[in-house]
C-alpha positions as MATLAB code, in Angstrom:
seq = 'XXXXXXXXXXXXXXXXXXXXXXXXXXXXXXXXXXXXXXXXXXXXXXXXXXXXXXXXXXXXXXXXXXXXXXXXXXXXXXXXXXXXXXXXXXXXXXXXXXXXXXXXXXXXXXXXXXXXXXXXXXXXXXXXXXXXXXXXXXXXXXXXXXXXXXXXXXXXXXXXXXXXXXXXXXXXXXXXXXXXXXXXXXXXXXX';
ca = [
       0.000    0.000    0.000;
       1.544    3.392   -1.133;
       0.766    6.718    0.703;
       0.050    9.593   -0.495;
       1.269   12.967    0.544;
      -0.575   15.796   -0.675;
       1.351   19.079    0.016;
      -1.141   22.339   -0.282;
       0.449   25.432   -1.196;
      -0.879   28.916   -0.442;
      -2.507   30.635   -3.265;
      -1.596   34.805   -3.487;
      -4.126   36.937   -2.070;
      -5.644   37.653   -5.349;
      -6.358   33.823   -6.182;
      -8.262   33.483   -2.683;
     -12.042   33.454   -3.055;
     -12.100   34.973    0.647;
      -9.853   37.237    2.666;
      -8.372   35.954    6.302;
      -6.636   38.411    8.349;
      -6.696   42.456    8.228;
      -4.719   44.661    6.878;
      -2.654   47.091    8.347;
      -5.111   50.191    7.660;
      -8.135   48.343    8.956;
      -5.548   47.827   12.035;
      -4.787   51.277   12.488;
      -8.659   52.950   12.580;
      -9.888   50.151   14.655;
      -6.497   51.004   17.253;
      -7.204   54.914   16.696;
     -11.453   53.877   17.337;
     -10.238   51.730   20.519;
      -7.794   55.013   21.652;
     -10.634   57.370   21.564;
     -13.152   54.899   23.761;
     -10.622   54.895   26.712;
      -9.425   58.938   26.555;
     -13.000   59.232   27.026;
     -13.817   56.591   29.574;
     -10.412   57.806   31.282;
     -11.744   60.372   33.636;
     -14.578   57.916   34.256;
     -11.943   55.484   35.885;
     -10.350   57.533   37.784;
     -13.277   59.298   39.013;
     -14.976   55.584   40.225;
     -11.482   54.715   41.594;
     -11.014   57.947   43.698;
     -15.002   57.386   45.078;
     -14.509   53.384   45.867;
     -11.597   54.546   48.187;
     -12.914   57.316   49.968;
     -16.228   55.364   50.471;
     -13.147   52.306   52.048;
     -11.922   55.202   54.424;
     -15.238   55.992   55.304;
     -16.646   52.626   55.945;
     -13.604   51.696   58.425;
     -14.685   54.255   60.353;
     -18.273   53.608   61.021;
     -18.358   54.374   64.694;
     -17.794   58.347   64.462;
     -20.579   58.337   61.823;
     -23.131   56.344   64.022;
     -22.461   58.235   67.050;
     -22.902   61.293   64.611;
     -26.199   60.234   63.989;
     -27.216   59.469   67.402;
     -26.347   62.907   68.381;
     -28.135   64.630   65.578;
     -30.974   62.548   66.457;
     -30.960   63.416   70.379;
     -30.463   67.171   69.369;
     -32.782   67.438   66.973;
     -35.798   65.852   69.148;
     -34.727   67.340   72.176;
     -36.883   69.972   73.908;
     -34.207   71.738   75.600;
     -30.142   71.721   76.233;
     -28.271   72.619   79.571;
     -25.751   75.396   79.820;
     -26.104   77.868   76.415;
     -23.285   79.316   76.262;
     -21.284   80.306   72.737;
     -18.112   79.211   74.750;
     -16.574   76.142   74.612;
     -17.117   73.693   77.497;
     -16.153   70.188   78.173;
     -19.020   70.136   80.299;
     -21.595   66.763   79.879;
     -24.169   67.850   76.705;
     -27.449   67.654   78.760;
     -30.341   67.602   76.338;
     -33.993   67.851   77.453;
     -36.478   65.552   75.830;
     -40.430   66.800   75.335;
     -41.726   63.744   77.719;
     -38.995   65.118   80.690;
     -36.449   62.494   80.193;
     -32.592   63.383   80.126;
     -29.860   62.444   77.716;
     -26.330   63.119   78.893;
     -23.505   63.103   76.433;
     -19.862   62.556   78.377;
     -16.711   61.061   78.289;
     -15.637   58.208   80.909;
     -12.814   55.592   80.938;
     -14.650   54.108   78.121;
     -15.316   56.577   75.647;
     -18.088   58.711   74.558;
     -21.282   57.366   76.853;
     -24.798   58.296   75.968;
     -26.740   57.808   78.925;
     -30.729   58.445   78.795;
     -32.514   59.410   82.493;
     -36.194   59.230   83.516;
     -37.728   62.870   84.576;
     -37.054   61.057   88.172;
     -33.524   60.709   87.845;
     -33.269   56.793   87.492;
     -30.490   55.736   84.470;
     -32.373   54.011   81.755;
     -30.238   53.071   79.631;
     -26.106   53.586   79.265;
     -23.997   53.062   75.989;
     -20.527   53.612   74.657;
     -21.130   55.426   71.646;
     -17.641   55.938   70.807;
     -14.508   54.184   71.928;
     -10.705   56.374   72.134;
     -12.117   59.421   72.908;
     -10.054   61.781   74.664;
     -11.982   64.630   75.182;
     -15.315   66.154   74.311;
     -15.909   70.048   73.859;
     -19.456   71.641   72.669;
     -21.266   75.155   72.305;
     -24.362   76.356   71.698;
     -24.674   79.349   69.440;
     -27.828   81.129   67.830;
     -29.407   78.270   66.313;
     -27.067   75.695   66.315;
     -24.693   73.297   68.190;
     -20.866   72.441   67.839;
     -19.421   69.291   69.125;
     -15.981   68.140   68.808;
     -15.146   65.086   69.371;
     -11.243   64.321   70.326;
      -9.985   60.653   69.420;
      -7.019   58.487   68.904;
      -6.700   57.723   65.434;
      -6.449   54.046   64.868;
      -3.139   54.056   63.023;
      -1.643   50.713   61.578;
       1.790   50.887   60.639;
       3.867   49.007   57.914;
       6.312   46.438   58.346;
       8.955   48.449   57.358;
       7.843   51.727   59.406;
       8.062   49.332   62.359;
      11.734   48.501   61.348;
      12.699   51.649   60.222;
      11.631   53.816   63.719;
      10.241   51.710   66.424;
       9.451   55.298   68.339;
       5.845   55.622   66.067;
       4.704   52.675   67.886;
       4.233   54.502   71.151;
       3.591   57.957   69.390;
      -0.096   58.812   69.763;
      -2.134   60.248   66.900;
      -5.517   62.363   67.085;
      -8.096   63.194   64.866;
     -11.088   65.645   65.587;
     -14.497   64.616   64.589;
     -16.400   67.990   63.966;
     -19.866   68.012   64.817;
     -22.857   70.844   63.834;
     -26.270   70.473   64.181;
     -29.130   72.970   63.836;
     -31.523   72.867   66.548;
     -35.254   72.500   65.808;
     -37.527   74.955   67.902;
     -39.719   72.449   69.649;
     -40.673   75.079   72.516;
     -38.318   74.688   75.146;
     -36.687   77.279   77.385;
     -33.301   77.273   76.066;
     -34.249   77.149   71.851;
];
């Protein structure tokens, strides 16, 4: 039994019934077409990359945002607050509720502790709102309340920072959370 070996040889391009591949024009619009689609969506990018990390900074620090909340909450339903004065105080934030009840703001051991009263004095209810707090200072100006809110920043340092200066380790770091809140007129003595 013989074999046979049949050997196919390209035909030129103008033999070919059909075209394969591109040429180098068709190569260069559809490059210059794909340029144009990113220049545009450029700005785009970097605009969704700049918003996914702030909205990462901001969601690793949840607990100064809650606590923000809380506080605009308490404000903005209470009836009255203790101590208006447009001078700062680190004085407890004692707000006044409609039904008589009390809700102190202050800083213990623990952190920032929200603490709600009956009109009879008895503690209802007591909760760290915020933990690393340092120190917190408030006013009460013509319509509106300023808090600020002292912590320790929550710092984690690189490998190599830790080999390069061991000193950062015990170095403390603060950040201010800044606080204002208009106050509602609900009919108390003191809005």
């Amino acid at each position: 039994m013989q074999r046979r070996v049949f050997v196919s040889q390209s035909l030129p391009a103008e033999r070919r019934g059909e075209e394969s591949g591109a040429t180098i024009v068709e190569l260069l619009v559809s490059l210059a077409l794909i340029s144009i689609v990113f220049l545009a969506a450029g700005p785009l990018i970097v605009q969704s990359v700049q918003l996914f990390s702030s909205t990462g900074r901001a969601l690793t620090d949840t607990s100064a945002t809650m606590s923000g909340s809380w506080l605009r909450r308490d404000v903005h339903s209470a009836a009255s607050i203790d101590a208006w004065s447009p001078q700062w105080t680190d004085d407890p934030i004692m707000l006044h509720s409609q039904n008589g009840e009390i809700i102190t703001y202050e800083v213990d051991g623990s952190g920032l502790v929200r603490c709600r009263f009956e009109p009879t004095g008895e503690q209802i209810d007591r909760r760290v709102m915020l933990r690393r707090v340092e120190r917190v200072r408030w006013r009460a100006l013509q319509g509106l309340i300023e808090i600020e809110v002292l912590t320790r920043a929550h710092v984690r340092p690189t490998t190599a920072a830790l080999i390069r200066d061991r000193q950062r380790l015990n170095a403390v770091t603060f950040k201010t959370e800044r606080f204002c809140f208009a106050l509602r007129a609900r009919g108390g003595h003191s809005w």
